[in-house]
Short mmCIF file of the C-alpha atoms (twelve columns), coordinates in Angstrom:
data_MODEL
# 
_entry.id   MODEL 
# 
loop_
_atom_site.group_PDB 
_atom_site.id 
_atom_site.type_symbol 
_atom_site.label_atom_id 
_atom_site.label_alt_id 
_atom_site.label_comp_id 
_atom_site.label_asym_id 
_atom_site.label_seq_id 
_atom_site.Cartn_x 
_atom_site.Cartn_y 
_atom_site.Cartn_z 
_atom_site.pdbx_PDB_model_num 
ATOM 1   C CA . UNK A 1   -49.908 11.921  -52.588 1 
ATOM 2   C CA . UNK A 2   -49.783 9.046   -49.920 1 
ATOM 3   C CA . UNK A 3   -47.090 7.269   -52.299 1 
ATOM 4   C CA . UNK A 4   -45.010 10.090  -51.726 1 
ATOM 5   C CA . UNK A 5   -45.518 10.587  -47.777 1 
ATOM 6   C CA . UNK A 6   -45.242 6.839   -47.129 1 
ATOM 7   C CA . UNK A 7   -41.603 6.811   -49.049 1 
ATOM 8   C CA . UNK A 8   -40.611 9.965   -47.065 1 
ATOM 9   C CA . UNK A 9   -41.373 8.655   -43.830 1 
ATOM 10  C CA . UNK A 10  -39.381 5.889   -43.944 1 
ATOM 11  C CA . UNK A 11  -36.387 7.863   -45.566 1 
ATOM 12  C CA . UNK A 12  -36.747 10.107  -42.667 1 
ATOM 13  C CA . UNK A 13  -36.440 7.800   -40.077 1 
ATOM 14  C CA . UNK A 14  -33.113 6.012   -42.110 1 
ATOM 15  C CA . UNK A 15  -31.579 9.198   -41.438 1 
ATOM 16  C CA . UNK A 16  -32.716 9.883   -37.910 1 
ATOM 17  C CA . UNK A 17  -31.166 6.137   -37.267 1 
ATOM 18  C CA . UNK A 18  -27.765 6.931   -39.174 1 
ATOM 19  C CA . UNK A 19  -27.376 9.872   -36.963 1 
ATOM 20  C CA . UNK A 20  -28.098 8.090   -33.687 1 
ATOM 21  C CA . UNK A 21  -25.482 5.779   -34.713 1 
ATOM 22  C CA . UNK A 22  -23.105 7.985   -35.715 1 
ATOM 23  C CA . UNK A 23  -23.672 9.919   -32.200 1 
ATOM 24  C CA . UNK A 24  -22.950 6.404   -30.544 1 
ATOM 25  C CA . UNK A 25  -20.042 5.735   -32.772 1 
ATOM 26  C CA . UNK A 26  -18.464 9.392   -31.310 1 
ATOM 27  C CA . UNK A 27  -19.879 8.651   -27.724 1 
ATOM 28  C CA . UNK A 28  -18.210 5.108   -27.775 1 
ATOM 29  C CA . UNK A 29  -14.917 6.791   -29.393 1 
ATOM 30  C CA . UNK A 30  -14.777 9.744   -26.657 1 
ATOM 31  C CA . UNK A 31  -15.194 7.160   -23.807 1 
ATOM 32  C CA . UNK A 32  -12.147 4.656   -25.357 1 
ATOM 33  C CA . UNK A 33  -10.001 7.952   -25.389 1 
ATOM 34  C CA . UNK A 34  -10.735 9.196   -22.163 1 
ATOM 35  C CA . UNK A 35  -10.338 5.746   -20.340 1 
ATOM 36  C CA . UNK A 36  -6.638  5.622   -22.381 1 
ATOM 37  C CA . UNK A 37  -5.546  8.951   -21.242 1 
ATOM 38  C CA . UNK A 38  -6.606  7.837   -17.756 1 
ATOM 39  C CA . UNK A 39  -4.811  4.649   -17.977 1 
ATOM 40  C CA . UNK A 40  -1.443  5.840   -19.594 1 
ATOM 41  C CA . UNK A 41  -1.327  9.105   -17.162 1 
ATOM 42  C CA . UNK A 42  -1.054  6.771   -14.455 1 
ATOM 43  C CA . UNK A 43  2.986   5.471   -16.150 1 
ATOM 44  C CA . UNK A 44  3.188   8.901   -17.080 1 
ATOM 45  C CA . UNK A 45  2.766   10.581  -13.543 1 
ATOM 46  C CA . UNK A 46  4.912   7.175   -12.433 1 
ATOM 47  C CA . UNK A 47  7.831   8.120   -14.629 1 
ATOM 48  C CA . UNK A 48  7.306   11.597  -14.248 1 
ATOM 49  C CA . UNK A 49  7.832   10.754  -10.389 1 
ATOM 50  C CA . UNK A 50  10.735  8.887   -10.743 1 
ATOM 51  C CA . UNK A 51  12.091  11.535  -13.104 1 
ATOM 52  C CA . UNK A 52  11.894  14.238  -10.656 1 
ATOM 53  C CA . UNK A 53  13.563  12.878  -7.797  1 
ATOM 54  C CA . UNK A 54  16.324  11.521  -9.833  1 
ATOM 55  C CA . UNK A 55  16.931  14.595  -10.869 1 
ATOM 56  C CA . UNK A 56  17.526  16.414  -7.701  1 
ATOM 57  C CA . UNK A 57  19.430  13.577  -6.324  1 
ATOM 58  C CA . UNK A 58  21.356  12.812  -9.701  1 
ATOM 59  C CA . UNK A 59  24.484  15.477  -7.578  1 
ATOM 60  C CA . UNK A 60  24.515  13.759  -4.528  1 
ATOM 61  C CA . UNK A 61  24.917  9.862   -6.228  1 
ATOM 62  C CA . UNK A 62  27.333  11.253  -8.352  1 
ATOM 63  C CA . UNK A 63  29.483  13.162  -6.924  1 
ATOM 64  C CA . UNK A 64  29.548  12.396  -2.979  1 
ATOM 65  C CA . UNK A 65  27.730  9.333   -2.391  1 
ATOM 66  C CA . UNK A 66  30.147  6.914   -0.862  1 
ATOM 67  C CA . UNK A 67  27.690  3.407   -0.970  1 
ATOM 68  C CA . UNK A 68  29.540  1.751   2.026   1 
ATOM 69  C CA . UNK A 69  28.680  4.678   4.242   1 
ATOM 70  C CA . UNK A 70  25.485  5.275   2.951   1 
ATOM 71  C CA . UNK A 71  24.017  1.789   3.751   1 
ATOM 72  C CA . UNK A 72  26.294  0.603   6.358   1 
ATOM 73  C CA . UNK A 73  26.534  2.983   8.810   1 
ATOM 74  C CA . UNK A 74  24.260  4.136   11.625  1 
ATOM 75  C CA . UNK A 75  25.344  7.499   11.858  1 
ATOM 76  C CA . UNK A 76  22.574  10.271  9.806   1 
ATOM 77  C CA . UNK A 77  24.443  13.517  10.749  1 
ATOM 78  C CA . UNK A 78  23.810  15.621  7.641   1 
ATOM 79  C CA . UNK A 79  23.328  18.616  9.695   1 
ATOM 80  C CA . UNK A 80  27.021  18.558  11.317  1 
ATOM 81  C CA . UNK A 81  29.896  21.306  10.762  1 
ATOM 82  C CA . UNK A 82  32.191  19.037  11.423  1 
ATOM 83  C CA . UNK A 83  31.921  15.755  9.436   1 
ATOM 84  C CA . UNK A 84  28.626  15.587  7.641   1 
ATOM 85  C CA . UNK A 85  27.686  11.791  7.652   1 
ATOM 86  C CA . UNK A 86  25.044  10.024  5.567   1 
ATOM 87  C CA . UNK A 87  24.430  6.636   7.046   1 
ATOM 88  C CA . UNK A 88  20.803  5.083   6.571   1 
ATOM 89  C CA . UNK A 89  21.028  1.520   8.505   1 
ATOM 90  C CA . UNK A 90  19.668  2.989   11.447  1 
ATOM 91  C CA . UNK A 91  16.763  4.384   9.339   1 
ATOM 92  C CA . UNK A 92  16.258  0.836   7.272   1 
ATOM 93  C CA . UNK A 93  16.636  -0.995  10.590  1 
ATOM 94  C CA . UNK A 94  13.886  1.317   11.998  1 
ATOM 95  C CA . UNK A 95  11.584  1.264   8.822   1 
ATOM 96  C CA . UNK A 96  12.304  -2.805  8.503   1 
ATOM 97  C CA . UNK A 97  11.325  -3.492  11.799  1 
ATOM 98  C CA . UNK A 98  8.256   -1.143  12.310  1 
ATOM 99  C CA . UNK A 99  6.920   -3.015  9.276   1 
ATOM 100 C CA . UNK A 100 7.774   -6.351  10.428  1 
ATOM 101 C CA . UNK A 101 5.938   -5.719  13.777  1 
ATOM 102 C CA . UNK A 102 3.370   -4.420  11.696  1 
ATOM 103 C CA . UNK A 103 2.868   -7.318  9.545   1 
ATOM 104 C CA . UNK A 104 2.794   -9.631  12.923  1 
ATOM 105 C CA . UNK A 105 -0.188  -7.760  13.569  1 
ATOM 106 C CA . UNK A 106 -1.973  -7.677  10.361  1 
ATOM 107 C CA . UNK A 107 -1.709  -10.906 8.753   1 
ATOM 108 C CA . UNK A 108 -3.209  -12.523 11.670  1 
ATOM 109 C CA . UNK A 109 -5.742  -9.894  11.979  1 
ATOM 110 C CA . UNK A 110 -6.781  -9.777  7.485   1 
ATOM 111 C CA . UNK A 111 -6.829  -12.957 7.031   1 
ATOM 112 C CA . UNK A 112 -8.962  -14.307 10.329  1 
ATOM 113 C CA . UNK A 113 -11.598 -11.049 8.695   1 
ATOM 114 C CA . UNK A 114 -10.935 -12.389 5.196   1 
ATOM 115 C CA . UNK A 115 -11.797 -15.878 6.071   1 
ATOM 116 C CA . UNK A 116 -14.817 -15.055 7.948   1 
ATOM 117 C CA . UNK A 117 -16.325 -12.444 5.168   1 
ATOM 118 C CA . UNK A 118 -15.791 -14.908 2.607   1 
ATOM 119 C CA . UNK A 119 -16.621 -18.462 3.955   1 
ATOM 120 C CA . UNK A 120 -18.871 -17.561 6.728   1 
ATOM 121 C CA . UNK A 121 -21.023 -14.367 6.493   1 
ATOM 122 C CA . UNK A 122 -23.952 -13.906 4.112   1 
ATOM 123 C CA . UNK A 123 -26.073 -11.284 2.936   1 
ATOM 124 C CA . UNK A 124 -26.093 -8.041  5.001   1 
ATOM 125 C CA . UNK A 125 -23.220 -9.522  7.216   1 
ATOM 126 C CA . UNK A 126 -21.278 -9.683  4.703   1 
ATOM 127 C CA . UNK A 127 -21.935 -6.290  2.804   1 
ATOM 128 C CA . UNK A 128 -21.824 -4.751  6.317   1 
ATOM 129 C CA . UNK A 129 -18.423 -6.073  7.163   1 
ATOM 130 C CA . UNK A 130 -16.910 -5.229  3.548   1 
ATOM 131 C CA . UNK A 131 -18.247 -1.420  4.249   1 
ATOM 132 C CA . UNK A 132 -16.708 -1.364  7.779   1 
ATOM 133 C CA . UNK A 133 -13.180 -2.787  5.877   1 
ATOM 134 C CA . UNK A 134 -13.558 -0.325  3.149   1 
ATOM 135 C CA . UNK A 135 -14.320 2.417   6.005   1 
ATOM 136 C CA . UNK A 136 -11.096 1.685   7.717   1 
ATOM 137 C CA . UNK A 137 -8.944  1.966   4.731   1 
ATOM 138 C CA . UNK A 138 -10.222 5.353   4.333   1 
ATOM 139 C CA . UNK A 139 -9.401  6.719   7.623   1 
ATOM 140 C CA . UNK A 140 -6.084  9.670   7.405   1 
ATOM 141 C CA . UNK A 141 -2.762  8.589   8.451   1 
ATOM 142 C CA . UNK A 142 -2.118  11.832  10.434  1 
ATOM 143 C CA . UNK A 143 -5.923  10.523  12.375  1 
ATOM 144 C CA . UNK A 144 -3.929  7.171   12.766  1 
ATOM 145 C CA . UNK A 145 -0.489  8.722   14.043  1 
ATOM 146 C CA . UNK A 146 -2.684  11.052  16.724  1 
ATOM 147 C CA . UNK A 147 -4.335  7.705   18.144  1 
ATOM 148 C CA . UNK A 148 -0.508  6.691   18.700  1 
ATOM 149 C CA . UNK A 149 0.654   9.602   19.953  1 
ATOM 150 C CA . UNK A 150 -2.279  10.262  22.708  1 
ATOM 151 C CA . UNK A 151 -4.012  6.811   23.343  1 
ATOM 152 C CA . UNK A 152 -1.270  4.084   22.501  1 
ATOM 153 C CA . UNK A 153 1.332   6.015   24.261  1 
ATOM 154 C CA . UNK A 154 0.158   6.119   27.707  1 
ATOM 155 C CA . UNK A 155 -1.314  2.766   27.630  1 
ATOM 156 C CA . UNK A 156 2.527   1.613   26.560  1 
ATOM 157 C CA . UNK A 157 3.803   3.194   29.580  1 
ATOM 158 C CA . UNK A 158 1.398   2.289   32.082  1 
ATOM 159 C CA . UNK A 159 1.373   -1.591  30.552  1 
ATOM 160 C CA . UNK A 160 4.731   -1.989  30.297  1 
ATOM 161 C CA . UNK A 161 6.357   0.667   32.559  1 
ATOM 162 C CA . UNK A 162 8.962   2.107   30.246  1 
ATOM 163 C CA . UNK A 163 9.713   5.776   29.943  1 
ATOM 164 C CA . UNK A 164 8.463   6.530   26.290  1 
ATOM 165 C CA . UNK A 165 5.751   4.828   24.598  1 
ATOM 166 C CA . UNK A 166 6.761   6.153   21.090  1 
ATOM 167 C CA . UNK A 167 8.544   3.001   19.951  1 
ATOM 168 C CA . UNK A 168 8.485   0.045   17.547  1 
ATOM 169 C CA . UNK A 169 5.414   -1.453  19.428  1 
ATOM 170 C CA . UNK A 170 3.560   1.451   19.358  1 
ATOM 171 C CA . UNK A 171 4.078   2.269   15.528  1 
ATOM 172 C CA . UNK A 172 3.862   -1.577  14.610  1 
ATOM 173 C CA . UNK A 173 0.126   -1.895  15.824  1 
ATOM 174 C CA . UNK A 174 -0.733  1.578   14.389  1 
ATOM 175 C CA . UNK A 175 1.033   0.319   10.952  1 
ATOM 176 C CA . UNK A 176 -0.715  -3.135  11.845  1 
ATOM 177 C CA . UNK A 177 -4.359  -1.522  11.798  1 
ATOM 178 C CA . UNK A 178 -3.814  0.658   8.811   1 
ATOM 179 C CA . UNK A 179 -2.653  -2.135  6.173   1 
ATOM 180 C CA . UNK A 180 -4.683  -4.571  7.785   1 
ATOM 181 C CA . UNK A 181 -8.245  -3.219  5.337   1 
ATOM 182 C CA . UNK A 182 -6.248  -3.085  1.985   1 
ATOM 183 C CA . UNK A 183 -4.820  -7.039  2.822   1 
ATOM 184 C CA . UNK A 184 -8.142  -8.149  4.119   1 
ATOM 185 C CA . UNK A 185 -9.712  -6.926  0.921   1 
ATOM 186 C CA . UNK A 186 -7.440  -8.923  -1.347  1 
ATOM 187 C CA . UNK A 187 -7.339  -11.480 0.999   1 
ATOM 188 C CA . UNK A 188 -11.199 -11.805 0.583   1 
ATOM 189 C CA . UNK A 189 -10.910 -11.721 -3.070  1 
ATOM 190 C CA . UNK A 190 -8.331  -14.484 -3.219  1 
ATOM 191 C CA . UNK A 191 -10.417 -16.784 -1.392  1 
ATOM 192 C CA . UNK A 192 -13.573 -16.147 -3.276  1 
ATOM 193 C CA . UNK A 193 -11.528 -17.117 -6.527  1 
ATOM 194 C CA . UNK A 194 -11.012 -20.308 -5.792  1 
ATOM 195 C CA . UNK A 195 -13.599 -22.780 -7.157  1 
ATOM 196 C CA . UNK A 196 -16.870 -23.964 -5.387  1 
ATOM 197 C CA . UNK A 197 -16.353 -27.417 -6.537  1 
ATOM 198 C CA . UNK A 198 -12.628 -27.628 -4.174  1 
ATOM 199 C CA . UNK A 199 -14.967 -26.835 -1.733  1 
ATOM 200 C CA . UNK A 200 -17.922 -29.575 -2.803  1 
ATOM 201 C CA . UNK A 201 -14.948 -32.242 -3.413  1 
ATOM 202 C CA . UNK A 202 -13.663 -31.590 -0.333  1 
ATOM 203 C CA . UNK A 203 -17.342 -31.706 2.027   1 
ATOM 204 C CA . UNK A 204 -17.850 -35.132 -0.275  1 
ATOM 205 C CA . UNK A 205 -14.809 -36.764 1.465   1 
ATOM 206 C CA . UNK A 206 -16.211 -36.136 4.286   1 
ATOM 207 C CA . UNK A 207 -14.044 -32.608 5.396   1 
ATOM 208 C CA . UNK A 208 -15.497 -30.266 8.403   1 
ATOM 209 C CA . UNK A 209 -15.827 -26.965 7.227   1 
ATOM 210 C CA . UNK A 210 -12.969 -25.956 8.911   1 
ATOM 211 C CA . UNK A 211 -11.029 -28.973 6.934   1 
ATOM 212 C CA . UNK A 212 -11.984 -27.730 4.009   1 
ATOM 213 C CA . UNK A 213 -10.676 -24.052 4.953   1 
ATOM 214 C CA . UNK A 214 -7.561  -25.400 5.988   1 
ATOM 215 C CA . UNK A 215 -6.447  -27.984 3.473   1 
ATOM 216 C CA . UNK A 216 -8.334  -27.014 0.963   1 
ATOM 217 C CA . UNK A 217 -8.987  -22.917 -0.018  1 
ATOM 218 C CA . UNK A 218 -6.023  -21.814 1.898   1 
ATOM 219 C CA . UNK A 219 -3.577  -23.446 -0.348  1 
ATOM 220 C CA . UNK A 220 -5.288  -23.313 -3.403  1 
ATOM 221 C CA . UNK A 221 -5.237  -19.116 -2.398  1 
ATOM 222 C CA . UNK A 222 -1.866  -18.641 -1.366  1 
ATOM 223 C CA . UNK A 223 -0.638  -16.729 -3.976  1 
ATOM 224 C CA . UNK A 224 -3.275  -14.656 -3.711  1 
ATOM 225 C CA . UNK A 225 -2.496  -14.578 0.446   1 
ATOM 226 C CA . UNK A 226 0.574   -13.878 -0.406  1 
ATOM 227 C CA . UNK A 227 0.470   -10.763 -2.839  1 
ATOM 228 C CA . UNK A 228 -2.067  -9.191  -0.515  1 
ATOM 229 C CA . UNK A 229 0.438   -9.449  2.389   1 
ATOM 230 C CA . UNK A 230 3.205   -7.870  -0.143  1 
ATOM 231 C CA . UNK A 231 0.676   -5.072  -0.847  1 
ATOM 232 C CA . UNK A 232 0.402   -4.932  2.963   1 
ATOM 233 C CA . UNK A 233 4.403   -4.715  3.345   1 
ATOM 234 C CA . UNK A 234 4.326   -1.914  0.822   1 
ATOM 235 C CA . UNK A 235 1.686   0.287   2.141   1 
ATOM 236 C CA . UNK A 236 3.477   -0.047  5.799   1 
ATOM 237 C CA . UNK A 237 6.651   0.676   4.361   1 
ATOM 238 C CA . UNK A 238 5.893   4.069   2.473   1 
ATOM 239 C CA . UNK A 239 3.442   4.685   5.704   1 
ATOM 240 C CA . UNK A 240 4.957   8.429   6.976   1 
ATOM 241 C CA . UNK A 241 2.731   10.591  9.373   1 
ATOM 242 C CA . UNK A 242 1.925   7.820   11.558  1 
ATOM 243 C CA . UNK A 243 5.091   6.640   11.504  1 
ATOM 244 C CA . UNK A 244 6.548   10.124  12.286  1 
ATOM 245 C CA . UNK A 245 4.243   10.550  15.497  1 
ATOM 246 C CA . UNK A 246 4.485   6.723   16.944  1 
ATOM 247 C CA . UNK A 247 8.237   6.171   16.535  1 
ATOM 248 C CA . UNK A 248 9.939   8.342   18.635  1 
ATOM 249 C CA . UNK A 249 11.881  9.636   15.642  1 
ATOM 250 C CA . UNK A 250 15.091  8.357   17.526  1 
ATOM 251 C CA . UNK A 251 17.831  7.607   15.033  1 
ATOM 252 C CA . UNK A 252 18.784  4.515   16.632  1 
ATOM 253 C CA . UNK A 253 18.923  0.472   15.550  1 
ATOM 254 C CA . UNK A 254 16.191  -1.131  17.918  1 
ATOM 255 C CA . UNK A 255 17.183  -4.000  20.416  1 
ATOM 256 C CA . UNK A 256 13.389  -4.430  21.460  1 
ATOM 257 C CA . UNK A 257 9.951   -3.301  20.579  1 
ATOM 258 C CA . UNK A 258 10.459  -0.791  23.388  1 
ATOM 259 C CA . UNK A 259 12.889  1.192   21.237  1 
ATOM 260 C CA . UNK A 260 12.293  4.609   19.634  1 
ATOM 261 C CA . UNK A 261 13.761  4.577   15.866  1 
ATOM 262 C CA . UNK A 262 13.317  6.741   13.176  1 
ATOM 263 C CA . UNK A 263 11.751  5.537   9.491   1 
ATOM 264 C CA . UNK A 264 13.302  6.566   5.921   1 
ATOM 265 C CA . UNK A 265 9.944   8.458   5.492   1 
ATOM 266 C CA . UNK A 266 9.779   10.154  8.286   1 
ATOM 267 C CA . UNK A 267 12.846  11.397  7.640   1 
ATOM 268 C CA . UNK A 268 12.138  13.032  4.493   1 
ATOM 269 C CA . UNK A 269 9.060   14.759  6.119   1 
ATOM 270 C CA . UNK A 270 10.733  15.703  9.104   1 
ATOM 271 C CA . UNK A 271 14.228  17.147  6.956   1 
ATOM 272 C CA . UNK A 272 13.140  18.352  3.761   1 
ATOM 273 C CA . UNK A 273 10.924  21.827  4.827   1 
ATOM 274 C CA . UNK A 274 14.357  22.829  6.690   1 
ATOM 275 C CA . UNK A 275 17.111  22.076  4.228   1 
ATOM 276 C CA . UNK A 276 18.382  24.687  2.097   1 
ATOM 277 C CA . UNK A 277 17.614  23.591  -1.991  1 
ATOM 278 C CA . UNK A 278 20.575  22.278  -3.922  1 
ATOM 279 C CA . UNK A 279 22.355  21.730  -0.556  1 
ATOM 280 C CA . UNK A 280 24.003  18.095  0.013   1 
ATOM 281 C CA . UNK A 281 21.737  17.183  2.694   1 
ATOM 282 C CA . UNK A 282 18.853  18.376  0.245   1 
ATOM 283 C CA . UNK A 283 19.727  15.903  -2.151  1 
ATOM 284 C CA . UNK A 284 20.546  12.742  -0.131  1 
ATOM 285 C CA . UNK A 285 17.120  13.224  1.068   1 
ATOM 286 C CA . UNK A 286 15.932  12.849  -2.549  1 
ATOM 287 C CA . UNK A 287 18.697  10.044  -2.618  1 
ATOM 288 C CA . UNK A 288 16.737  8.178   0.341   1 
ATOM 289 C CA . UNK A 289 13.749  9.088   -1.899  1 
ATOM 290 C CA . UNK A 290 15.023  7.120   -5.016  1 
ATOM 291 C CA . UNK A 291 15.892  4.029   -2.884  1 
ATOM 292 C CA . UNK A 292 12.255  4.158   -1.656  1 
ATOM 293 C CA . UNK A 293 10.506  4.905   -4.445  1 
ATOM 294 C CA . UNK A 294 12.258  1.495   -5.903  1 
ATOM 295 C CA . UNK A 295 11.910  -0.341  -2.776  1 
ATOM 296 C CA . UNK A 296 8.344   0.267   -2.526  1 
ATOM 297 C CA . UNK A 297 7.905   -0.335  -6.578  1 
ATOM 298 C CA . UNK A 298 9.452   -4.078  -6.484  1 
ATOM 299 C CA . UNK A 299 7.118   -4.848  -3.503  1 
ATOM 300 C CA . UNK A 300 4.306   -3.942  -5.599  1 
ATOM 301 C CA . UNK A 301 5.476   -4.830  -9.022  1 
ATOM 302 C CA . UNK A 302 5.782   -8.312  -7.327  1 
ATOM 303 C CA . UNK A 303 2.526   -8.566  -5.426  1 
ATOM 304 C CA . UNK A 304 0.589   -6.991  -8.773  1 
ATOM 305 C CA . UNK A 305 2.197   -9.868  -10.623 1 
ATOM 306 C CA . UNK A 306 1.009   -12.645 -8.109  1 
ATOM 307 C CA . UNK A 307 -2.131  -11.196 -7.808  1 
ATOM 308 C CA . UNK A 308 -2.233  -11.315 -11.680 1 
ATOM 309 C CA . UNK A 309 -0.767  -14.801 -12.503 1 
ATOM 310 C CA . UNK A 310 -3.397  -16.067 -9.796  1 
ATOM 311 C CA . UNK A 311 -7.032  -14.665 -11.821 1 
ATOM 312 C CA . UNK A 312 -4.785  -15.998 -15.081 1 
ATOM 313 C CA . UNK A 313 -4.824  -19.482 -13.183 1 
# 
């Protein structure tokens, strides 16, 4: 009688083992899947993107795009009876130098916070600092676009005495302050890749910590700097509310910072709700939309492949 309940028992508890197991062996299964689908719907919704606004500007490239007016001239006057025009170089000078201004701004401003977070602050500093960074990044455009429209505007025109304050300046720093948390953040990351022992070798020679900063992680980060400054370029340059509420939305090719302009996004928000579907004007929006979509992709494409080739090295 014990014979038999001491072979049971451990028979029993075989099976109770296989079957945990096999529950894992699902478990582990279910998770790979759902972490695929998540990973492949992210090309899918990208190509399913792309797909969509080909498609309603496939008429317009086709049949009346004429590429010389398109990108060379100034004149956007889709709305005329007259002669309907398509130019975008006022648009691309506006969005070009909105982001430039904006990158003057940020770079400074991400990597001085990058440099500090990573080489100088410890513990809770440093945690705190990262939260405030991570807080910023979260903060609405449309939030960002009303702190240019009622606080950076009047201070404009009282600081510099021009008429409008909706300009290039005004939409730069706004543009500035928003991609400044998503390059600090890579920024930080670069630097903390690079070896300890740079840092050791360099202190051993008899560097300041400030030597060793300079000569030392700075150019063993740069590529790292420099595809968190692309990422930077790329979030300013698909940027739209604030854009559309700081600019002026002046179709115009700036002389100065003092200019109004309008941006290629802005555009698109501003145009789209009021053109009729399946009109021309509807679909050289989606036109402007296509250029966009594959400006803004090589500007990533190439800081995601910096960023990568730099953890490789």
């Amino acid at each position: 009688m014990n014979t038999t309940l001491d072979t049971a028992q451990p028979a029993k508890a075989g099976r109770e083992d296989m079957d945990r197991l096999d529950g894992a062996w699902y478990l582990d299964k279910l998770v790979q899947t759902l972490v695929f689908v998540g990973g492949i719907s992210a090309i899918v919704f990208i190509i399913g993107i792309f797909a969509f606004i080909t498609k309603e500007g496939l008429g317009f490239i086709i049949h009346d795009l004429n590429l010389k007016e398109f990108f060379l001239s100034p004149r956007w006057a889709p709305t005329s009876s007259y002669h309907p025009t398509y130019g975008i170089l006022a648009l691309i000078a506006g969005t070009a130098s909105v982001t430039g201004l904006a990158m003057v701004v940020a770079v400074p401003f991400s990597l001085g916070a990058a440099i500090f977070i990573a080489e100088f602050a410890s513990g809770k500093l440093r945690e705190g600092l990262k939260i405030v960074v991570e807080l910023l990044a979260a903060i609405p455009s449309v939030v960002w676009g009303f702190i240019g429209l009622t606080i950076m505007n009047p201070l404009i025109i009282k600081l510099f005495d021009v008429p409008v304050g909706l300009n290039v300046l005004n939409a730069g720093i706004i543009l500035g302050l928003m991609a400044a948390p998503i390059m600090t953040s890579i920024s930080e990351d670069a630097l903390k890749a690079v070896p300890d022992r740079y840092r050791e070798a360099a202190e051993a020679l008899g560097a300041t910590r400030w030597q060793v900063i300079y000569k030392t992680v700075l150019p063993a980060a740069k590529n790292g700097l420099l595809g968190a400054v692309l990422l930077g370029v790329g979030r300013a340059f698909g940027e739209t509310m604030a854009v559309l509420m700081a600019t002026g939305h002046a179709i115009n090719i700036p002389t100065s910072v003092f200019d109004s302009v309008r941006a290629l996004t802005a555009t698109i928000a501003a145009e789209l709700g009021e053109t009729a579907e399946g009109s021309e004007h509807f679909q050289a929006l989606f036109t402007i939309g296509i250029f966009l979509f594959l400006i803004t992709f090589i500007i990533n494409l190439t800081a995601d492949l910096i960023v990568r080739g730099v953890r490789k090295g």
